[in-house]
N, C-alpha and C positions, 0 to 999 in steps of 0.2 A: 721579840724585839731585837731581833740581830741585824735588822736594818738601819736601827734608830741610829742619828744623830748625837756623838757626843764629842764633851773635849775635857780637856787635862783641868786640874783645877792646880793653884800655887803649888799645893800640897802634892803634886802626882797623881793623885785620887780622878774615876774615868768620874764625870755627871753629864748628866743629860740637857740638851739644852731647848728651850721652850719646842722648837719645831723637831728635835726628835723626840720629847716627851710626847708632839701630835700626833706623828707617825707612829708609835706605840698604843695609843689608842684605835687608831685607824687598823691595826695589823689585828687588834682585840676582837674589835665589834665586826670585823671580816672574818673573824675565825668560828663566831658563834652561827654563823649561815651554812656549815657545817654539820649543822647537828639535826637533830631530829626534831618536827615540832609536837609541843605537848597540848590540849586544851585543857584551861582548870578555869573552874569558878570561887572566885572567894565568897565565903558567906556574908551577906548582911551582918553590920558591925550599929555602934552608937552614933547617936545625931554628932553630923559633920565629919562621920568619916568613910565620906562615899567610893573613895580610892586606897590604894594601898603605894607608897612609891620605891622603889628599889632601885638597886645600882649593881651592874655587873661587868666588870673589866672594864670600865670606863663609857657605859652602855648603862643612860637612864629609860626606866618602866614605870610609867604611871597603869595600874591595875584598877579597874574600876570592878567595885564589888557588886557578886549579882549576874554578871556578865561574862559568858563562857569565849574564854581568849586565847590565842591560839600562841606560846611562847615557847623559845629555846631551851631544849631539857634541863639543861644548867640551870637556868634562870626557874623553871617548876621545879627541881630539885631543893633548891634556897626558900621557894615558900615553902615546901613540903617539910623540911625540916627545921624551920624554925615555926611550924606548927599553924600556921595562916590557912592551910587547905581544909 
């Protein structure tokens, strides 16, 4: 986020300001097109929960269970570990 947008507040303190907090997500979800892609299927779960939804660097994933999908290592990393694969 070394491009982002920010300014001084009363206090000195640097904050960011709505259009460089956008550019910070923008520099995010451009950096994950770098990686590798992984295919996973989550397994069938209980009535009404046909998807799985996750968030990564400011990058939403609706995961629909059952269905073999093709996602940024990072983002299979984060199911894998909190136990979803």
């Amino acid at each position: 986020m070394g491009n982002c947008e920010n300014k001084r507040s009363a206090s000195g303190r640097a904050r960011l300001t709505d259009r460089g907090i956008d550019e910070g997500f923008r520099e995010a979800a451009d950096g994950l097109g770098g990686y590798p892609s992984r295919e996973v299927t989550l397994p069938p779960a209980g009535p009404g929960e046909d998807a799985l939804e996750l968030g990564y660097n400011g990058n939403m994933y609706v995961v629909r269970r059952g269905e073999a999908v093709a996602l940024p290592e990072p983002v299979a990393l984060i199911l894998e570990q909190a136990g979803a694969l």
